[in-house]
DSSP file (Angstrom, degrees, kcal/mol; ACC not computed):
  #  RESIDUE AA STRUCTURE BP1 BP2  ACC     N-H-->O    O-->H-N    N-H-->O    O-->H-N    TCO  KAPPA ALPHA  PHI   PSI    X-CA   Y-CA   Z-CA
    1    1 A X              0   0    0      0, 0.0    25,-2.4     0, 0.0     2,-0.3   0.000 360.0 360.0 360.0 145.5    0.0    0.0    0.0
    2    2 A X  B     -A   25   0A   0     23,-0.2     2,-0.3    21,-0.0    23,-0.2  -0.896 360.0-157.1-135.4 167.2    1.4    3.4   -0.7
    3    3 A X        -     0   0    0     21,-0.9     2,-0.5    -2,-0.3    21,-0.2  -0.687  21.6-133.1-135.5  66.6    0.1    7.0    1.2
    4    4 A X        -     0   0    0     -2,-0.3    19,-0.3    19,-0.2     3,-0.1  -0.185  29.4-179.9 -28.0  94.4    0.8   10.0   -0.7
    5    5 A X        -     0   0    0     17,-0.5     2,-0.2    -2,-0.5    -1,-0.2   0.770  50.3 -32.0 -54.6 -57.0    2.3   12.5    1.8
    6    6 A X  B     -B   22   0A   0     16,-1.3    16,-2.5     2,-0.0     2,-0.3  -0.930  45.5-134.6-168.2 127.4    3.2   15.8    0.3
    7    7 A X        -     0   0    0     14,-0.2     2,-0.2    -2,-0.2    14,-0.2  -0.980  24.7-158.1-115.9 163.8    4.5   17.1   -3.3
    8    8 A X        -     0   0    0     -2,-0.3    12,-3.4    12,-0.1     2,-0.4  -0.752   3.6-153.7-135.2 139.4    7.5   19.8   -3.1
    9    9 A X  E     +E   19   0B   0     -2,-0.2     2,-0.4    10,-0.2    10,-0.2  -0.997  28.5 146.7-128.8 142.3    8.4   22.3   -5.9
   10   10 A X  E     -E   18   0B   0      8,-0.6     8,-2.0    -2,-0.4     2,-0.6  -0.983  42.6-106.4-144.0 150.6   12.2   23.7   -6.3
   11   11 A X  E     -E   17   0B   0     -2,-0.4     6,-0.2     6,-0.2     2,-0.1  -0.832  24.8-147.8-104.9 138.2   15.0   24.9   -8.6
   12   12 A X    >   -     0   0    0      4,-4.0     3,-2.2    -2,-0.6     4,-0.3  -0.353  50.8 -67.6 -86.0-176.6   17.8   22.8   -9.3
   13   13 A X  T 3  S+     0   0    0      1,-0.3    -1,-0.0     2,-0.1    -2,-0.0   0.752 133.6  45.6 -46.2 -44.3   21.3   24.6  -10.1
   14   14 A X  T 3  S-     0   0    0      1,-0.1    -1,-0.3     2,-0.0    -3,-0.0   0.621 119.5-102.1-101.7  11.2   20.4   26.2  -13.3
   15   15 A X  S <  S+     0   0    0     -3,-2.2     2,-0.3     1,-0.4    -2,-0.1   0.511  71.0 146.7 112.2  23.2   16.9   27.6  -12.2
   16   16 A X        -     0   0    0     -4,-0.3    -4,-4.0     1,-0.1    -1,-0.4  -0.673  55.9-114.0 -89.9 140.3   14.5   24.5  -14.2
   17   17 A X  E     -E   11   0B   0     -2,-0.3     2,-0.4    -6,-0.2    -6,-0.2  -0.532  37.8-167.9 -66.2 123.1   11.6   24.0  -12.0
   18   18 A X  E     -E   10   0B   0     -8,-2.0    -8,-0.6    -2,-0.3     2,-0.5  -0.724   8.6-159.7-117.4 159.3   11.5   20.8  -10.5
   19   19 A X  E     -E    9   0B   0     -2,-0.4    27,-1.4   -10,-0.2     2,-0.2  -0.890   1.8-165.1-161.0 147.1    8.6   18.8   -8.4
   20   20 A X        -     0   0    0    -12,-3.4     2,-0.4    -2,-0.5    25,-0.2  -0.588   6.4-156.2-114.9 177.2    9.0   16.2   -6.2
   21   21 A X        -     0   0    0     -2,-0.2    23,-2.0   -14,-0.2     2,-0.3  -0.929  15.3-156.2-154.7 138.2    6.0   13.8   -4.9
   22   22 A X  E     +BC   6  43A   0    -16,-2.5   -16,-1.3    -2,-0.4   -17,-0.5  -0.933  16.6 175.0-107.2 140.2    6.7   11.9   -1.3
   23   23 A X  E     - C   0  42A   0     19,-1.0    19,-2.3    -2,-0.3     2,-0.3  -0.870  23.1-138.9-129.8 166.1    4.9    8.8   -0.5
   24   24 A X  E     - C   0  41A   0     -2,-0.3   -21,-0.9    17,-0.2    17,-0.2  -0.991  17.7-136.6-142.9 141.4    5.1    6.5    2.1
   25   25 A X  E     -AC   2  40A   0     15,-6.2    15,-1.7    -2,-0.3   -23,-0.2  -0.505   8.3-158.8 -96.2 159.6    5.0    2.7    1.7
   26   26 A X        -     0   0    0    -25,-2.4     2,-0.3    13,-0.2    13,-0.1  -0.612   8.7-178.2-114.9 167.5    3.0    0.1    3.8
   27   27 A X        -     0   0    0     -2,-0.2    11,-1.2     2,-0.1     2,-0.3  -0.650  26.2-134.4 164.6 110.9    4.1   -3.5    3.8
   28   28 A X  E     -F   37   0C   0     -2,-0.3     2,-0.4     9,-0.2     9,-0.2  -0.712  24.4-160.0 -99.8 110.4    2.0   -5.8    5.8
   29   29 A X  E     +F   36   0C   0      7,-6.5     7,-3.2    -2,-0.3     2,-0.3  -0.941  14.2 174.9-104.9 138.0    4.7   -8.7    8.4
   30   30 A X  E     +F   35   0C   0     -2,-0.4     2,-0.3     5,-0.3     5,-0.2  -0.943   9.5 165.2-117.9 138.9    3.3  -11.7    9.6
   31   31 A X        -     0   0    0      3,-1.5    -2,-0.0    -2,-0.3     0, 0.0  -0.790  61.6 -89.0-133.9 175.0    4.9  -14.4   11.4
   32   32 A X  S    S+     0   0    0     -2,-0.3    -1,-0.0     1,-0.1     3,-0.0   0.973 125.2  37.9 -67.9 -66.0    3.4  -17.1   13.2
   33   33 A X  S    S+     0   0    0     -3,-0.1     2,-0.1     1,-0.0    -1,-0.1   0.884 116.8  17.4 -35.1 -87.2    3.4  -14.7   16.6
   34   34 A X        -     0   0    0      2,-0.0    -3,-1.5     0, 0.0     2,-0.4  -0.416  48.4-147.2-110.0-173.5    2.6  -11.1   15.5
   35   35 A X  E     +F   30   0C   0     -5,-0.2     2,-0.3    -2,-0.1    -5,-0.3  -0.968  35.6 146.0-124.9 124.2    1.4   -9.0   13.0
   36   36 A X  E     -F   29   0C   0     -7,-3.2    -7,-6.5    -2,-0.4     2,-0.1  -0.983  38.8 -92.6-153.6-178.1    2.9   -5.3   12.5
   37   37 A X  E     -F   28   0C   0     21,-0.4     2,-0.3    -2,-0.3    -9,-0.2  -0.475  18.7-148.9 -90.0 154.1    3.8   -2.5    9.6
   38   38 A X        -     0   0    0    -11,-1.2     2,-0.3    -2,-0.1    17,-0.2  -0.924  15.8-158.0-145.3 128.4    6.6   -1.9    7.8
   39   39 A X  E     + D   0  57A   0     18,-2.6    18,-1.8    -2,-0.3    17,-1.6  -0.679  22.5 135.7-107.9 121.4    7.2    1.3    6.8
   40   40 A X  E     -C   25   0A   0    -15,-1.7   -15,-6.2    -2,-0.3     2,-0.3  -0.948  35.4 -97.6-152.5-173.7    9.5    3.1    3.8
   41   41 A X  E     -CD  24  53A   0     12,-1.1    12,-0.7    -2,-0.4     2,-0.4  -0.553  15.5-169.4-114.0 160.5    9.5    5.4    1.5
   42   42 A X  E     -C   23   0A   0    -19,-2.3   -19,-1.0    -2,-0.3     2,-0.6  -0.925  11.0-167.0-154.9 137.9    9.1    6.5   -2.5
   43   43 A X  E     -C   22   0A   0     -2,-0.4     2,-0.6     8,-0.4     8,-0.3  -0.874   8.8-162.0-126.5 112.6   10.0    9.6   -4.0
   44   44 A X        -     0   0    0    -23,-2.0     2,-0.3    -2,-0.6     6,-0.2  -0.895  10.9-145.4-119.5 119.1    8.8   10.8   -7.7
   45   45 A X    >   -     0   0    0     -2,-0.6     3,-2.1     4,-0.5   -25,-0.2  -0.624  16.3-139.7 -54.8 117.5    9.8   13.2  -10.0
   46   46 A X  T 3  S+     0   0    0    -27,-1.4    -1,-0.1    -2,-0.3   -26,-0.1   0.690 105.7  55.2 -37.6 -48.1    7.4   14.8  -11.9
   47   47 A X  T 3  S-     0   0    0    -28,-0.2    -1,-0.3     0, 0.0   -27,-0.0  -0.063 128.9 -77.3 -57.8  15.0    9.9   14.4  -14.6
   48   48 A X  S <  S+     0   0    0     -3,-2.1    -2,-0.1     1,-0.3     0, 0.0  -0.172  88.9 115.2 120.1 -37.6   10.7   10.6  -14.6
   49   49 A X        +     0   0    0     -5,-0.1    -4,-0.5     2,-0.0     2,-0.4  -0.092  35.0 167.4 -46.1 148.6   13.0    9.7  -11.7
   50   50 A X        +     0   0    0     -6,-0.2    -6,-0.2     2,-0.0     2,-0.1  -0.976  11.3 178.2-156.0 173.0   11.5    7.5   -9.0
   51   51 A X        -     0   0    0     -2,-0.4    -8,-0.4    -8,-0.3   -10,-0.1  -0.227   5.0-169.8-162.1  76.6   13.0    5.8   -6.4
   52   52 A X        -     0   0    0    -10,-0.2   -10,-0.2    -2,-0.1     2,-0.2  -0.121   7.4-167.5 -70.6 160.0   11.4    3.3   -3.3
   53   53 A X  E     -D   41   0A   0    -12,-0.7   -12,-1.1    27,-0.0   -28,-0.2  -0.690  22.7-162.0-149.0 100.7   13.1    1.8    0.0
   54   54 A X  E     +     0   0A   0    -14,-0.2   -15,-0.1    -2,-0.2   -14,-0.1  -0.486  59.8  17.9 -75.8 146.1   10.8   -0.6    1.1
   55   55 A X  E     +     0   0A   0    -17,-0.2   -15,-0.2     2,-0.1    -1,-0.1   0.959  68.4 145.7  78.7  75.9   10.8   -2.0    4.8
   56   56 A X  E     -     0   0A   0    -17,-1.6     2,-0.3     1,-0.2   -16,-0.2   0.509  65.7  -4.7-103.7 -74.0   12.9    0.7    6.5
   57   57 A X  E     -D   39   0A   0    -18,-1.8   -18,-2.6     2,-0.1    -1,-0.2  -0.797  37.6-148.4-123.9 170.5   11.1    0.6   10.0
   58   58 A X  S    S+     0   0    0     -2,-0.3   -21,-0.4   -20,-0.2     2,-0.1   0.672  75.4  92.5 -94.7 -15.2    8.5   -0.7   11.9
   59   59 A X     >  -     0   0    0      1,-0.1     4,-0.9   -20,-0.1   -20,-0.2  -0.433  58.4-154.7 -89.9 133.3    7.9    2.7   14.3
   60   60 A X  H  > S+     0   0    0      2,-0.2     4,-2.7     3,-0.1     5,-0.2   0.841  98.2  55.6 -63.7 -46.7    5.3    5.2   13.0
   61   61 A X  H  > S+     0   0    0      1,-0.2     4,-1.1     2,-0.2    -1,-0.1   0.844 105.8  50.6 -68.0 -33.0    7.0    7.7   14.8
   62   62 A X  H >> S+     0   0    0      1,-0.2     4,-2.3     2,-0.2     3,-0.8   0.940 107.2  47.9 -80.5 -51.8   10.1    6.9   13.2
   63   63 A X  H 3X S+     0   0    0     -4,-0.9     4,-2.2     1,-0.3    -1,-0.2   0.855 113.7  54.2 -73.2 -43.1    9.1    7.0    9.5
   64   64 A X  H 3X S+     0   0    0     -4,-2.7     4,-1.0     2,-0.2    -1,-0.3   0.773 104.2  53.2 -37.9 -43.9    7.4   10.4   10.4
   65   65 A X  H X< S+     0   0    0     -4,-1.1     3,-0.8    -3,-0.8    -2,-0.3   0.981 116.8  38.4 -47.9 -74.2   10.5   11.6   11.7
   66   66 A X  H 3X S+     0   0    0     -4,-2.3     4,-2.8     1,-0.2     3,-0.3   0.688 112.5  53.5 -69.0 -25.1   12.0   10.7    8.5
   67   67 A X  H 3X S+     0   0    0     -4,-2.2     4,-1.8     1,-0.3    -1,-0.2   0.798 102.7  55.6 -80.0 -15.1    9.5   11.6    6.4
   68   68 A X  H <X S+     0   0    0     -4,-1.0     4,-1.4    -3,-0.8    -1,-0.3   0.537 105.2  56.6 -60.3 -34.5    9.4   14.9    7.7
   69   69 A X  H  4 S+     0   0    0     -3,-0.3     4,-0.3    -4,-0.2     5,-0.3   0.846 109.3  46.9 -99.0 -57.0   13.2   15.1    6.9
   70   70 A X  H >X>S+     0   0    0     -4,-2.8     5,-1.9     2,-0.2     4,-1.1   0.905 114.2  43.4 -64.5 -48.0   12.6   14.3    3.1
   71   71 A X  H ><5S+     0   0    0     -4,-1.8     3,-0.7     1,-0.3    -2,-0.2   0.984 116.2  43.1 -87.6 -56.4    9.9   16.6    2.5
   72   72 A X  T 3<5S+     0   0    0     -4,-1.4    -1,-0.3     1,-0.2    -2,-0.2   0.523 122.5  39.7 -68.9  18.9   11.2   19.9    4.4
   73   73 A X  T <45S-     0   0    0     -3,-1.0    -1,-0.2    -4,-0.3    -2,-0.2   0.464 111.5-129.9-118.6  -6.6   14.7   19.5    3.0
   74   74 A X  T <<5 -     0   0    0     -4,-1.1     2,-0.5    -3,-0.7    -3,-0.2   0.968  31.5-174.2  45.9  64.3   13.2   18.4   -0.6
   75   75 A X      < -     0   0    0     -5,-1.9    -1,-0.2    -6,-0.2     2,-0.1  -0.623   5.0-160.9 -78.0 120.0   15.2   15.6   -0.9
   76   76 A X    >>  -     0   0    0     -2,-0.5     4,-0.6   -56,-0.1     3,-0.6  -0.493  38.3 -72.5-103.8 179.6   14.5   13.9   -4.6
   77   77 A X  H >> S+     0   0    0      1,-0.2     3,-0.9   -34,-0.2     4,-0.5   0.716 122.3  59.3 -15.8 -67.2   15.1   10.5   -6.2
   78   78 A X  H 34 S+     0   0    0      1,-0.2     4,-0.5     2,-0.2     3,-0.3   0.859 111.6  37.1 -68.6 -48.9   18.9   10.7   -6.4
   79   79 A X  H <> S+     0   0    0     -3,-0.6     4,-4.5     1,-0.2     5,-0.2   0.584  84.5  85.2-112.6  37.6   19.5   11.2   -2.7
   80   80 A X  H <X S+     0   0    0     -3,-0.9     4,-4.1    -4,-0.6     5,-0.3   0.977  85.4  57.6 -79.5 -31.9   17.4    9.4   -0.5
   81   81 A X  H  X S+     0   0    0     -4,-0.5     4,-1.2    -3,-0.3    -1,-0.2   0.971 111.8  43.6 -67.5 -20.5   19.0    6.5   -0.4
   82   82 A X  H  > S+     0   0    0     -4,-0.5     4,-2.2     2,-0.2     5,-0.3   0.938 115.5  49.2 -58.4 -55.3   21.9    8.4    0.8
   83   83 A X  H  X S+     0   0    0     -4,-4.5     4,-1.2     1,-0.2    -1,-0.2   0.956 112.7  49.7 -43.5 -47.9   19.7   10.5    3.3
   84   84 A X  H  X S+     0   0    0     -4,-4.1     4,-0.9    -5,-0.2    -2,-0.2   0.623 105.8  54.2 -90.6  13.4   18.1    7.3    4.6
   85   85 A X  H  < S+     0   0    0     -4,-1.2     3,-0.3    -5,-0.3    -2,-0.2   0.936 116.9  39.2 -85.5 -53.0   21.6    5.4    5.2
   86   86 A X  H  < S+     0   0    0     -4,-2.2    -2,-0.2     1,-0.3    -3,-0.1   0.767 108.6  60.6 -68.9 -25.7   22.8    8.6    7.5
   87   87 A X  H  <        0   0    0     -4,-1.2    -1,-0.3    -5,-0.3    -2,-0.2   0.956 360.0 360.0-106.3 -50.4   19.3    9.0    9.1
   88   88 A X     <        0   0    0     -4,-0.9    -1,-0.2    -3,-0.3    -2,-0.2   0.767 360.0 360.0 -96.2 360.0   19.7    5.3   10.5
């Protein structure tokens, strides 16, 4: 399941309008015990990029955290994964 968040508009270095769309992914764990979410992220350029990292955490709070981090800094495709390797 995916949750549209937010979309972001910016200029990159030479002043081209850019637009971002944030989503956040769902991803349903079962094991014989419990049941929980598993939370990541997907980030699309209006212009073609896209980019997912499924299964990052299980915490609401966490992925909020993070998603919160992506959308005010208007982090696109090309570095989230780099954003979500330092964030954990």
């Amino acid at each position: 399941m995916e949750i549209k968040i937010a979309t972001r508009q910016c200029a990159d270095q030479r002043g081209n309008p850019r637009r971002f769309h944030y989503f956040l992914t769902v991803d349903q764990e079962e094991t014989p015990r419990f049941f929980c979410e598993n939370y990541g992220v997907r980030i699309a350029e209006e212009s073609g990029g896209d980019i997912s990292i499924p299964g990052i955490t299980t915490s609401a709070a966490r992925i909020d955290e993070l998603m919160a981090l992506l959308v005010d800094n208007r982090v696109g495709p090309a570095g989230l994964s780099d954003v979500v390797a330092d964030w954990l």
